[in-house]
Backbone as CSV, one residue per row, in Angstrom:
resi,resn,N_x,N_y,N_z,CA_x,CA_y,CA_z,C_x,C_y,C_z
1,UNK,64.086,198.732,148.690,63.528,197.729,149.600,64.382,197.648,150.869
2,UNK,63.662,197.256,151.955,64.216,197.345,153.214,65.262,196.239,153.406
3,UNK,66.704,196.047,154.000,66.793,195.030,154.091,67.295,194.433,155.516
4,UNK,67.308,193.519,156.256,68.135,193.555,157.285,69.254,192.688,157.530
5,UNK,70.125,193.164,158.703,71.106,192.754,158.580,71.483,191.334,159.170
6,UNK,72.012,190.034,158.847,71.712,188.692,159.240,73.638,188.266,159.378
7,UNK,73.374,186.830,159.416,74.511,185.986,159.773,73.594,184.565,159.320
8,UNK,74.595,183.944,158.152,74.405,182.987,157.931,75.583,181.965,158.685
9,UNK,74.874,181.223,159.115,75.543,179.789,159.849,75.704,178.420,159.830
10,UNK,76.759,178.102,159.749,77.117,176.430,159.113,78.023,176.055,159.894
11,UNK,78.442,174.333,159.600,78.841,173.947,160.210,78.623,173.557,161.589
12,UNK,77.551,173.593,162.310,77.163,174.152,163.889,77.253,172.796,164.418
13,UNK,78.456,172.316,164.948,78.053,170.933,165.762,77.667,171.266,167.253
14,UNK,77.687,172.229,167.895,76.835,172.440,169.079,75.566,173.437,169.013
15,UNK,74.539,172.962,168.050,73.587,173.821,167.843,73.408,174.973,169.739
16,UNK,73.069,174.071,170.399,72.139,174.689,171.275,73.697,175.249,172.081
17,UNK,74.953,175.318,172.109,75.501,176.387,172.399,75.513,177.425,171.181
18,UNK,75.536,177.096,170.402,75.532,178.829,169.298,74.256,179.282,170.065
19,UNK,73.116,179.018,170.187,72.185,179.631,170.403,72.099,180.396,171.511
20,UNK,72.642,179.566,172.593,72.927,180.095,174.168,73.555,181.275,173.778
21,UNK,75.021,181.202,172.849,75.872,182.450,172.802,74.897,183.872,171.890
22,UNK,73.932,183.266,171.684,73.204,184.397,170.288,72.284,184.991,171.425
23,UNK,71.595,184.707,172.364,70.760,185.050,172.954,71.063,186.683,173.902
24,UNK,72.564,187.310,173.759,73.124,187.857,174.365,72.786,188.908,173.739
25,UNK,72.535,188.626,172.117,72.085,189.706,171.214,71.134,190.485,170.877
26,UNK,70.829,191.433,169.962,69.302,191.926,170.214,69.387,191.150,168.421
27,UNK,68.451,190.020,168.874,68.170,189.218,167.497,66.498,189.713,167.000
28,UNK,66.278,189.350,165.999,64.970,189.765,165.588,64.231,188.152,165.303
29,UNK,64.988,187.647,164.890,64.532,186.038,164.616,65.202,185.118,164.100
30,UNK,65.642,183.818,164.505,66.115,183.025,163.959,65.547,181.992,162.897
31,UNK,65.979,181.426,161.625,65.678,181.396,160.630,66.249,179.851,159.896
32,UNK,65.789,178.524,160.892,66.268,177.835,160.258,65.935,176.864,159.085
33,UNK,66.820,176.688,157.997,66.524,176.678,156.578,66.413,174.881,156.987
34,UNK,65.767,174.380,155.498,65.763,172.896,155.229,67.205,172.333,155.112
35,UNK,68.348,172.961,155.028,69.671,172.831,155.079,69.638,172.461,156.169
36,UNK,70.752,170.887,156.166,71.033,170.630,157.809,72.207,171.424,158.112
37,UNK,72.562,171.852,159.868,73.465,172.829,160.095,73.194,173.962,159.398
38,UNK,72.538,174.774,159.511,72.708,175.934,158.518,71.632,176.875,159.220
39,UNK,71.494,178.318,159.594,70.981,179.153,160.264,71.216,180.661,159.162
40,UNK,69.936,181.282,159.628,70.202,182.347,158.987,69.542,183.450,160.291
41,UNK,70.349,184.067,160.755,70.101,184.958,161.926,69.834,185.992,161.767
42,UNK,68.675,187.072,161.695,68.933,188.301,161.670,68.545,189.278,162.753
43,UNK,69.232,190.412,162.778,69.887,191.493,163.952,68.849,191.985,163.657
44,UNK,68.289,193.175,164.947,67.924,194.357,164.874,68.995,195.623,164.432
45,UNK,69.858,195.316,163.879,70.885,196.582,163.696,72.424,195.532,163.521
46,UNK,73.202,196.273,162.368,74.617,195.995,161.806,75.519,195.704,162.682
47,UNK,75.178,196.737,163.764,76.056,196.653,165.048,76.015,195.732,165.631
48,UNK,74.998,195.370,166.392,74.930,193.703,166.721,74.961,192.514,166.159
49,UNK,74.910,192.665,164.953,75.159,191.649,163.724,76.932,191.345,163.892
50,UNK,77.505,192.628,164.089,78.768,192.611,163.758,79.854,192.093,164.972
51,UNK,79.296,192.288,166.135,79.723,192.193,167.473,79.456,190.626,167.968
52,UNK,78.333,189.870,167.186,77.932,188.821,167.373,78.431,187.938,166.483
53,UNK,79.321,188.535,165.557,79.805,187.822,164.265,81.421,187.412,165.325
54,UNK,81.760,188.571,165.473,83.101,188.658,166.217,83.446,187.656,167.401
55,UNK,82.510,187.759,168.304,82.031,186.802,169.762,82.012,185.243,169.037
56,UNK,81.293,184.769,167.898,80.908,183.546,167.446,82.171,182.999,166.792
57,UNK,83.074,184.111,166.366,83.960,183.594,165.409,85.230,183.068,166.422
58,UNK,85.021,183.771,167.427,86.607,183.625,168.610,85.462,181.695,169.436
59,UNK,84.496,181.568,169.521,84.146,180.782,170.364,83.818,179.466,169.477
60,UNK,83.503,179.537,168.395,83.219,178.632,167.176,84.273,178.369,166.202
61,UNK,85.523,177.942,166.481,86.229,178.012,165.400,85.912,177.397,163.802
62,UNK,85.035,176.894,164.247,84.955,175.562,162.996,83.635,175.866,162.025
63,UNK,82.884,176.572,162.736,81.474,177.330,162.260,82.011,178.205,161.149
64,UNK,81.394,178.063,160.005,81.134,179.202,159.122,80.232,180.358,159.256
65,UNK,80.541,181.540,158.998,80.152,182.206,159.681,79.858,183.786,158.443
66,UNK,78.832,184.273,158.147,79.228,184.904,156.739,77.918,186.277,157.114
67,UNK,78.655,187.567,157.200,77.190,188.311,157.078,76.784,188.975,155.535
68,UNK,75.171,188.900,156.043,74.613,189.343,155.000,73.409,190.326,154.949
69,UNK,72.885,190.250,154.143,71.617,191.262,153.789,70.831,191.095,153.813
70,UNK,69.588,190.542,154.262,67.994,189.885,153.851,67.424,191.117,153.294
71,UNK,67.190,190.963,152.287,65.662,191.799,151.806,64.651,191.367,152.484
72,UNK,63.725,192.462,152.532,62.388,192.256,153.730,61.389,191.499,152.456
73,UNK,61.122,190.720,152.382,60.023,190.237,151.610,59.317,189.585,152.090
74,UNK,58.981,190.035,153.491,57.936,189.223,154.303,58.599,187.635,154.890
75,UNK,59.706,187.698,154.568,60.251,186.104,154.826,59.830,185.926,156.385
76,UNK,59.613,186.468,157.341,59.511,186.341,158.678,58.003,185.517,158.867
77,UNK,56.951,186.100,158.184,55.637,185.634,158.310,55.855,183.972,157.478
78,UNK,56.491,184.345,156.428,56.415,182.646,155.772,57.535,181.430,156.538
79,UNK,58.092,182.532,157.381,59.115,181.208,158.062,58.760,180.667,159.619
80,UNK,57.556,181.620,159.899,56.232,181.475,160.765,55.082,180.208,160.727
81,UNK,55.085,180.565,159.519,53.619,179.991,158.967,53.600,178.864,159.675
82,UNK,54.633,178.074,159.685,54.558,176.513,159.745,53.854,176.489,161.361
83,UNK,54.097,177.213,162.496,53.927,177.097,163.644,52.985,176.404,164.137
84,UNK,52.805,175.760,164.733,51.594,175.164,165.349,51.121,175.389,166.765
85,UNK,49.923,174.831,167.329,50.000,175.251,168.935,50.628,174.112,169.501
86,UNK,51.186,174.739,170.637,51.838,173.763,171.779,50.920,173.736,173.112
87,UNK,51.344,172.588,174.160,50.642,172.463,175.191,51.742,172.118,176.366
88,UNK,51.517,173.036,177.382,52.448,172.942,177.993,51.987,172.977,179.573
89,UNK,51.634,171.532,180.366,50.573,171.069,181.185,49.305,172.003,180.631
90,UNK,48.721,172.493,181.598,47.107,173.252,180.983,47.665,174.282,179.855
91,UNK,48.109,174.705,179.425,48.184,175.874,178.879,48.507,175.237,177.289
92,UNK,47.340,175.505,176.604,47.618,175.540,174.663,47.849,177.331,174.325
93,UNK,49.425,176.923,173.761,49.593,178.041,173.265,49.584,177.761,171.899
94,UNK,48.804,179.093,171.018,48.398,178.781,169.781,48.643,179.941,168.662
95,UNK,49.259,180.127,167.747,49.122,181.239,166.671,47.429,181.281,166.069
96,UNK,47.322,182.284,165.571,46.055,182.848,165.162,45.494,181.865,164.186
97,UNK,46.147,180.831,163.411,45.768,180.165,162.560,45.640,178.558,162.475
98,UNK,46.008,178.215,164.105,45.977,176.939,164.527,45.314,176.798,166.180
99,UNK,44.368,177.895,166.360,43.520,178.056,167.358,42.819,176.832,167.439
100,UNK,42.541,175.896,168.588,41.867,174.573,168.925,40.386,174.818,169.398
101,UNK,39.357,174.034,169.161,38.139,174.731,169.520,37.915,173.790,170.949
102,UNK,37.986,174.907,171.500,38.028,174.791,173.372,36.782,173.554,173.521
103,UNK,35.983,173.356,173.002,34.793,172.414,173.161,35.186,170.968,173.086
104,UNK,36.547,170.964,171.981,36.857,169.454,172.067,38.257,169.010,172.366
105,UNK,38.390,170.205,173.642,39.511,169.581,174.578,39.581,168.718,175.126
106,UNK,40.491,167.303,175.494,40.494,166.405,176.530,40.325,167.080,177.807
107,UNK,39.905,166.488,178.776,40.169,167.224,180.135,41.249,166.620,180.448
108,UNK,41.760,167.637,181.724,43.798,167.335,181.792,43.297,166.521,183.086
109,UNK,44.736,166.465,182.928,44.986,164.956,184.256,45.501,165.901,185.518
110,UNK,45.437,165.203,186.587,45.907,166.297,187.977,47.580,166.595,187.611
111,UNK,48.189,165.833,186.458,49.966,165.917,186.819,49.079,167.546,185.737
112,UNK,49.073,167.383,185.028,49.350,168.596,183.778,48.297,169.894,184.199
113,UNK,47.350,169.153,185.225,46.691,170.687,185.946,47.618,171.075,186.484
114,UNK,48.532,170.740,187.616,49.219,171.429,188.457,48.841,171.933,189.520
115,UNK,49.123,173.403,190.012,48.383,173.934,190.809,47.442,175.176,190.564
116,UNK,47.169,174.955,189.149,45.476,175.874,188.162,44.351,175.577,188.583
117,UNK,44.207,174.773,188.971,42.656,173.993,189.168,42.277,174.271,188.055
118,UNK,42.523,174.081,186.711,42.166,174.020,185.722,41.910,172.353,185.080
119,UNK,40.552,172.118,184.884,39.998,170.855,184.568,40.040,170.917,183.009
120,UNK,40.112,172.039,182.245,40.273,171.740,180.725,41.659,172.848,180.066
121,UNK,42.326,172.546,178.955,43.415,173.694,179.084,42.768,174.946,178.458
122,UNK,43.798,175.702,178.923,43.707,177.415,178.758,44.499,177.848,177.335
123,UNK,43.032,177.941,176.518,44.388,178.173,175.278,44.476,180.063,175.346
124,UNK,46.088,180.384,174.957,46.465,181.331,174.585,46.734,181.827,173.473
125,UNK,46.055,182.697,172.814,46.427,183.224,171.138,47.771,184.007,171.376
126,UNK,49.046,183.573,170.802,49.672,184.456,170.279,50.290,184.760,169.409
127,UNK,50.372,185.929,168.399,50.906,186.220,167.020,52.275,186.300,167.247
128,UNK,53.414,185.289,166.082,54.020,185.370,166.223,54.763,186.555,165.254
129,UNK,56.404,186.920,166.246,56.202,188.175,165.881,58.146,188.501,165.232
130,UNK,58.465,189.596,165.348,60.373,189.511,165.413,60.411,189.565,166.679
131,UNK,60.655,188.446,167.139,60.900,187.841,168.637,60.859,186.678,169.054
132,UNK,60.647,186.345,170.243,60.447,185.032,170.783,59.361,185.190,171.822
133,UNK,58.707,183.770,172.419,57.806,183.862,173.248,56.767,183.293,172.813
134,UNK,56.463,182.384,171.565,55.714,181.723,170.831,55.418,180.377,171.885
135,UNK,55.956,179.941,172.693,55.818,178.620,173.479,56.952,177.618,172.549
136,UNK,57.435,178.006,171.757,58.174,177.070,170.872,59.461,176.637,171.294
137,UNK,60.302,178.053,172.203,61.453,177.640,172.922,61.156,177.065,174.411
138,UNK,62.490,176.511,174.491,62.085,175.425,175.416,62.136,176.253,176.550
139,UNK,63.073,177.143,176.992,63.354,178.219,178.235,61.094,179.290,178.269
140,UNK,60.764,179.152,177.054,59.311,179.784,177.503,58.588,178.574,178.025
141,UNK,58.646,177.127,177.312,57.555,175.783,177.887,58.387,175.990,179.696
142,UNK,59.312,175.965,179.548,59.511,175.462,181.293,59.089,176.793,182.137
143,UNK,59.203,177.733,181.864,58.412,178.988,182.290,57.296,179.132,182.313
144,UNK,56.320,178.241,181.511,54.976,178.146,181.307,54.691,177.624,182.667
145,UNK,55.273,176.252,182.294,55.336,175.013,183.515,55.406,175.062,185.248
146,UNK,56.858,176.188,185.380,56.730,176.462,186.349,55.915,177.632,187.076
147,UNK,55.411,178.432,186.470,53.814,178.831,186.991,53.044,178.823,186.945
148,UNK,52.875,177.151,186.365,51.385,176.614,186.592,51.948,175.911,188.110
149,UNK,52.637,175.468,188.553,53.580,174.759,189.626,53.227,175.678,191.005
150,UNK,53.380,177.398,190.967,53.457,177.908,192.188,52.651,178.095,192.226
151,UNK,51.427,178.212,191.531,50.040,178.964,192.090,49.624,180.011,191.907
152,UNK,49.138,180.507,191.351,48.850,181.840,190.681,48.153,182.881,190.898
153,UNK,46.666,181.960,191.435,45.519,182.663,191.631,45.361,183.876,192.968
154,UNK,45.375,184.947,192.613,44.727,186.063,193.372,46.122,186.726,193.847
155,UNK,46.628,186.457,193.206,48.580,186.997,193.470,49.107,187.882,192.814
156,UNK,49.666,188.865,193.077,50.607,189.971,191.986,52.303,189.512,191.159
157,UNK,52.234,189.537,190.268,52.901,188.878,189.222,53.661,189.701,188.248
158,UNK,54.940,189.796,188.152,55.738,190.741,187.410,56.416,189.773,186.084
159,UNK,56.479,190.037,185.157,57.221,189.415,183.939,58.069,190.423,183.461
160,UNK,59.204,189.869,183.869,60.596,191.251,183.573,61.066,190.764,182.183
161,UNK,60.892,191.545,181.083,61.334,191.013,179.561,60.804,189.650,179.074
162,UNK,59.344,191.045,178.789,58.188,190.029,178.527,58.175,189.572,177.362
163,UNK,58.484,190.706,176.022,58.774,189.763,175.050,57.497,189.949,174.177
164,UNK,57.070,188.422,173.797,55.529,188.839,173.147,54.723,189.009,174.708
165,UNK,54.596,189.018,175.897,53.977,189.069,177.063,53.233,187.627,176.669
166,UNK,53.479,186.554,176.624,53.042,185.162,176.756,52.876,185.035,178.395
167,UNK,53.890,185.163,178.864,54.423,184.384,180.271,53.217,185.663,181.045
168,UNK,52.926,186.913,180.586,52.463,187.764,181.806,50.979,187.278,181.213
169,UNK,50.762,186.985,180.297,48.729,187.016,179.629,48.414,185.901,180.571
170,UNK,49.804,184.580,180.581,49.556,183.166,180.847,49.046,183.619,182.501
171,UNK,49.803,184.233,183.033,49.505,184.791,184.568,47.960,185.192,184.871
172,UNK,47.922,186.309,184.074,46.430,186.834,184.239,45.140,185.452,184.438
173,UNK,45.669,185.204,183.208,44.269,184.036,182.262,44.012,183.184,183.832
174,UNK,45.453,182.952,184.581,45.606,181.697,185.688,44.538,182.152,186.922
175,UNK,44.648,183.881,186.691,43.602,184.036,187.469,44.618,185.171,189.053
176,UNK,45.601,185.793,188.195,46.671,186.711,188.876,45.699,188.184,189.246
177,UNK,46.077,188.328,190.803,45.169,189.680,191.208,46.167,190.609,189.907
178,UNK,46.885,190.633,190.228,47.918,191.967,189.479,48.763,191.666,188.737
179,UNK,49.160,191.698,187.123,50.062,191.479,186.542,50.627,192.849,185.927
180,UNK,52.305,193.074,185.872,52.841,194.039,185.060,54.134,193.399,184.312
181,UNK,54.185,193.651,183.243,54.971,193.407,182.023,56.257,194.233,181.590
182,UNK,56.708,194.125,182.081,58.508,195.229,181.304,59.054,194.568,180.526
183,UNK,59.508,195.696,180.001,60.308,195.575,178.310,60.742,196.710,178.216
184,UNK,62.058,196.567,177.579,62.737,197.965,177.327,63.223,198.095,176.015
185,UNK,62.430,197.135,174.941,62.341,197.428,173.693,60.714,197.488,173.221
186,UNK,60.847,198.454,173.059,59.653,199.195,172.458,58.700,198.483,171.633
187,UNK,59.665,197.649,170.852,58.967,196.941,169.627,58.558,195.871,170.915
188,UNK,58.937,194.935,171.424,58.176,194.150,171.932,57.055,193.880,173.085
189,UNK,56.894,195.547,173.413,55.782,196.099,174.022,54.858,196.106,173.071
190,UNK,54.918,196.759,172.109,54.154,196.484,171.058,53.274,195.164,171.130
191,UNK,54.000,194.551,170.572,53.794,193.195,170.430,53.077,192.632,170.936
192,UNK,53.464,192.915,172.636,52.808,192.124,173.668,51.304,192.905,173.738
193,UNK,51.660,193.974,173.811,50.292,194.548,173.545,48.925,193.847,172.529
194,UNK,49.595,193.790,171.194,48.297,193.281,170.199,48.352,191.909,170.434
195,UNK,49.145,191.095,171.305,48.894,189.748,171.533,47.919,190.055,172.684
196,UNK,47.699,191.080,173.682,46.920,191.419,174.833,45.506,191.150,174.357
197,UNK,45.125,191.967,173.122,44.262,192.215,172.601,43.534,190.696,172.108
198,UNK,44.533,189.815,171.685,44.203,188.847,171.246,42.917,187.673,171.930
199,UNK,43.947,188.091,173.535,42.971,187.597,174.462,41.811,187.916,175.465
200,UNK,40.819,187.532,175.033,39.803,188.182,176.296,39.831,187.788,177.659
201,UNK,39.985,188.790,178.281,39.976,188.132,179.609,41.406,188.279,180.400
202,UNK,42.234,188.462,179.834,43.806,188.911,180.140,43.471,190.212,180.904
203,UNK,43.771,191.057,181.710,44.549,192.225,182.346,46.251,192.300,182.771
204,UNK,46.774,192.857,181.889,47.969,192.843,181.942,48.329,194.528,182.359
205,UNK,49.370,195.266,182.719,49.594,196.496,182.984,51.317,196.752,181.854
206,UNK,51.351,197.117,180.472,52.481,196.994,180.035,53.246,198.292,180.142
207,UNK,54.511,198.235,180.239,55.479,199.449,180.581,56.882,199.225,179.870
208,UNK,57.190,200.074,178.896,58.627,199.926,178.299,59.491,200.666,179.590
209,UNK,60.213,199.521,180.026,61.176,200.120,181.204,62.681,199.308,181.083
210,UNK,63.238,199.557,181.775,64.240,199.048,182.243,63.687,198.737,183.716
211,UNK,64.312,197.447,184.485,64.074,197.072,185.361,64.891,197.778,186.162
212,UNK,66.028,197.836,185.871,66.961,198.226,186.860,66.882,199.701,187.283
213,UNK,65.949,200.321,186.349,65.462,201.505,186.775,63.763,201.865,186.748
214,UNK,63.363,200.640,187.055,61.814,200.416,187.268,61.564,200.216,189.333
215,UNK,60.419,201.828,189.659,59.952,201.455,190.582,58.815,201.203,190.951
216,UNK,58.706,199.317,191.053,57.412,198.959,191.194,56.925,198.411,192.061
217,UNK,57.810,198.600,192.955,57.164,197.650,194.296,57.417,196.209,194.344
218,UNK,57.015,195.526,194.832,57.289,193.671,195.206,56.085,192.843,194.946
219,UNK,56.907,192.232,194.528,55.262,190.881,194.041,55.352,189.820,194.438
220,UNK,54.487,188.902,194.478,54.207,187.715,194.896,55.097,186.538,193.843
221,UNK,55.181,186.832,192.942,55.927,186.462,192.000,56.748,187.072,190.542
222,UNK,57.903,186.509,190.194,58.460,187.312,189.767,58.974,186.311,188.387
223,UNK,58.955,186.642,187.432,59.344,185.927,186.370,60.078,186.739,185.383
224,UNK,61.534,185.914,185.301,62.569,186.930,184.404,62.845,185.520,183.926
225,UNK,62.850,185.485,182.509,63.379,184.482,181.190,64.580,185.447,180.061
226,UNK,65.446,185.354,180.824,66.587,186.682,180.191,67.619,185.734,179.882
227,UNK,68.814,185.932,179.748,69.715,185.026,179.542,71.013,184.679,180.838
228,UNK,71.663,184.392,180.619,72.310,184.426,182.013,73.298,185.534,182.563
229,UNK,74.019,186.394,181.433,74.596,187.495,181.827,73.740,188.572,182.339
230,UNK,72.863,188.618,181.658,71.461,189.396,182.380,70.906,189.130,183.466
231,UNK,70.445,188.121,183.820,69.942,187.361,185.357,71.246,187.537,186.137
232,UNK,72.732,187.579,186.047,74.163,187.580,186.938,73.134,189.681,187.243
233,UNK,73.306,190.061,186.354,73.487,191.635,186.410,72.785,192.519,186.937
234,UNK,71.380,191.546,187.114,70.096,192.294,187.828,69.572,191.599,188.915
235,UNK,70.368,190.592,189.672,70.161,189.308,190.657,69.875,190.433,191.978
236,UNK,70.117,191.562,192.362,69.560,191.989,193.415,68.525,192.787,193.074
237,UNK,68.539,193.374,192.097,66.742,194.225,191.614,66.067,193.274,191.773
238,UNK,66.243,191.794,191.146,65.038,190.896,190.735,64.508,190.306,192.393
239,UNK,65.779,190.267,193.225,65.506,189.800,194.710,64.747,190.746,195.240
240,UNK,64.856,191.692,194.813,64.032,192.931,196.070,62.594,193.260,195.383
241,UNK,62.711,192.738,193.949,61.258,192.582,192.816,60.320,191.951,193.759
242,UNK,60.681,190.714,194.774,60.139,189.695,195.224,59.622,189.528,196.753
243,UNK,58.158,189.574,196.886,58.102,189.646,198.199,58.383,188.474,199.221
244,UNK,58.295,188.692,200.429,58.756,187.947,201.292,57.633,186.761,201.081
245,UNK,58.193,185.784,201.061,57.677,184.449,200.538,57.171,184.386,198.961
246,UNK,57.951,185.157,198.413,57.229,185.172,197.212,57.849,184.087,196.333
247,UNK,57.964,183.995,194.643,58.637,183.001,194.563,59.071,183.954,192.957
248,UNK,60.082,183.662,192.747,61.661,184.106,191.670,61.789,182.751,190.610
249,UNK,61.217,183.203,189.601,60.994,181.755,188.113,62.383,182.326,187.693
250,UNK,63.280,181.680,187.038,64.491,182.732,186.667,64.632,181.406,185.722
251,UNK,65.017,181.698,184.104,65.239,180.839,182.627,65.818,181.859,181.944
252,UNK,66.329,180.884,181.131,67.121,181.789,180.166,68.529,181.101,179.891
253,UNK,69.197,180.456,180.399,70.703,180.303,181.023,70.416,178.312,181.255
254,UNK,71.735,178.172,180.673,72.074,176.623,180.687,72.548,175.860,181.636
255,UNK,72.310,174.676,181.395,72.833,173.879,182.726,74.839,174.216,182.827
256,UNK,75.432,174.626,181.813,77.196,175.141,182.076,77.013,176.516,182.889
257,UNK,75.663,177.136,182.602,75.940,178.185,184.028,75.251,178.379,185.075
258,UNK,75.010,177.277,185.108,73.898,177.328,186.419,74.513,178.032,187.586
259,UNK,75.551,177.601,188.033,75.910,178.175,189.354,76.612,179.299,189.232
260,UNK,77.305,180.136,188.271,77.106,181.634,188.236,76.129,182.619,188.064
261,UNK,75.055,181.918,187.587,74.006,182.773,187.182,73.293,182.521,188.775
262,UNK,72.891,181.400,189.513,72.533,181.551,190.973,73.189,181.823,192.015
263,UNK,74.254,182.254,192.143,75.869,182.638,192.716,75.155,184.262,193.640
264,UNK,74.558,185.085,192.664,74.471,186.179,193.234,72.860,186.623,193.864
265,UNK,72.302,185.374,193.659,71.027,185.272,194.527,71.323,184.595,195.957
266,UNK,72.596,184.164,196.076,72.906,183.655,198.081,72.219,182.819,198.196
267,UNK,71.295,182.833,199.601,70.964,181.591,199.755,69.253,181.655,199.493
268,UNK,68.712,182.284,198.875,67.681,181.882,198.383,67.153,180.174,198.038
269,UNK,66.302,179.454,198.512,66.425,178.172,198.597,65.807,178.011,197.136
270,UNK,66.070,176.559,196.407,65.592,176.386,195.360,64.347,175.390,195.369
271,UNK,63.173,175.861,194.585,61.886,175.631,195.196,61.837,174.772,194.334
272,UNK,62.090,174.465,192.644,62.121,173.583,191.655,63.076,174.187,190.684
273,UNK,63.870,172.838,189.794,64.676,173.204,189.021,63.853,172.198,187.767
274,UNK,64.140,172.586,186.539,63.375,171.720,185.245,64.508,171.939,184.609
275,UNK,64.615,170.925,183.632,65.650,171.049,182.421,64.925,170.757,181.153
276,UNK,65.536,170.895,179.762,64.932,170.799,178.575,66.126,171.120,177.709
277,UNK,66.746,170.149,176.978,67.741,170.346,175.877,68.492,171.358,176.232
278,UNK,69.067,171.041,177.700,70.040,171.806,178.082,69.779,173.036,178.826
279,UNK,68.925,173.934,178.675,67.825,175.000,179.103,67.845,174.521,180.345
280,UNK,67.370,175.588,181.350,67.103,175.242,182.959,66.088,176.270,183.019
281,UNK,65.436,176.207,183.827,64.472,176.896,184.836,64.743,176.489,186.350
282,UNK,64.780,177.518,186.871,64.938,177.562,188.236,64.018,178.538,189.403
283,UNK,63.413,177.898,190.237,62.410,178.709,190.556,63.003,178.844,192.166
284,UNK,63.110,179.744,192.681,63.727,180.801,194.112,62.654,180.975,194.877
285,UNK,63.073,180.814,196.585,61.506,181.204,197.110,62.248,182.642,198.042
286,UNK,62.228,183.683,198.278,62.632,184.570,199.217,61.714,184.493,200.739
287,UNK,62.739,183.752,201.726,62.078,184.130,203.066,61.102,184.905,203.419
């Protein structure tokens, strides 16, 4: 039997910094048990299991910290199950098994339309998967949020580490001339793909790339939800991603790094900032 490789976690009195520090990793899913304090993390690979064990143990002294083995027994789908849809101004994001029947939506109010002109919400199917991008973390709701905020319609739209491609379908659905999707893990091209499928009416363009060696031209908007050593590392690809007046969604990264992680974008003015349990979104307009 298959098994993969994890990190069980205790003790955690700063939940949402362990998490900040885990996000650096190539995680497959986090796994939290009915145990209070207690996490069960697992890696795409030993190596990052092991490197992330090391990093947690020098920054967490007090955290228990123990690796282990999961046998694959489907635990991912049953630690799923529970999911429900979220709503995040117009946009219901929904797993395949808690789909809302569009007929007996409230109609939204002008704060939660935004700038959609959307009079009822837009639900999105997506399967959740080994990843993130379910609408469940708070760095994807404020990413939702802030492009319902800039405006969407008839605009070209890039989602750099798309993930399940939530944030690029959410684009299309809004009514985006052009959307393209990067990812430079394979598996979550995938992903985004049969979540593509999910929805009718989406045009998305998906590409396993690296950005930093992706040539795609400039868009009207640009949306990277990465973490903050990542957003420091690609802050001039993602600027030149962006056309002149375009606008730069950038999440991922906490209010302790806000100003290194926007340090190497200059003076790009800040068009809106959102917070959420520490989480930031920050949205950039380029001259």
């Amino acid at each position: 039997m298959r098994t993969w490789p994890a990190l069980e976690l205790a003790s955690l009195e700063r939940e949402e910094l362990v998490q900040a520090a885990l996000v650096d990793y190539a995680i497959t899913a986090i796994d939290e048990t009915s145990e209070p304090d207690f996490w069960r993390v697992v890696f795409r690979s030993a190596v990052e299991r092991d490197a992330a064990a090391a990093a947690l143990t020098r920054q967490f002294p007090g955290a228990v910290i123990r690796p282990v083995d999961v046998p694959d027994e489907d635990w991912v789908a049953r630690s799923q199950a529970t999911l429900r849809a979220v709503q995040v101004g117009g946009i219901i994001v929904a797993p395949p098994w808690d789909v809302p029947h569009t007929g007996r939506l409230r109609p939204l109010t002008a704060v939660e339309a935004g700038a959609t002109g959307l009079r009822r919400p837009l639900v999105i199917v997506i399967r959740p998967s080994m990843g993130f991008g379910t609408g469940h973390h708070a760095t994807t709701r404020l990413c939702l949020a802030a492009l319902q905020q800039v405006g969407v319609h008839g605009r070209s739209v890039v989602d750099v580490g798309t993930g399940s491609g939530l944030l690029a379908i959410a684009a299309s659905r809004l009514g985006a001339g052009r959307v393209l999707a990067l990812d430079d893990d394979p598996n979550a091209i995938h992903a985004a793909e049969e979540n593509l499928g999910l929805n009718r009416g989406a045009d998305v363009t998906l590409r396993t790339a690296d950005v930093r060696g992706d040539a795609s031209g400039a868009f009207d908007i640009v949306l990277a939800n990465l973490t903050g050593a990542l957003l420091r590392g690609v802050a001039v690809r993602l600027r030149d991603l962006t056309a002149p007046g375009g606008h730069l969604i950038l999440s991922g990264f906490m209010r302790h790094e806000e100003a290194d992680v926007l340090a190497p974008f200059g003076s790009l003015p800040v068009k809106g900032r959102t917070e959420e349990e520490e989480w930031l979104c920050v949205t950039l307009q380029r001259p």
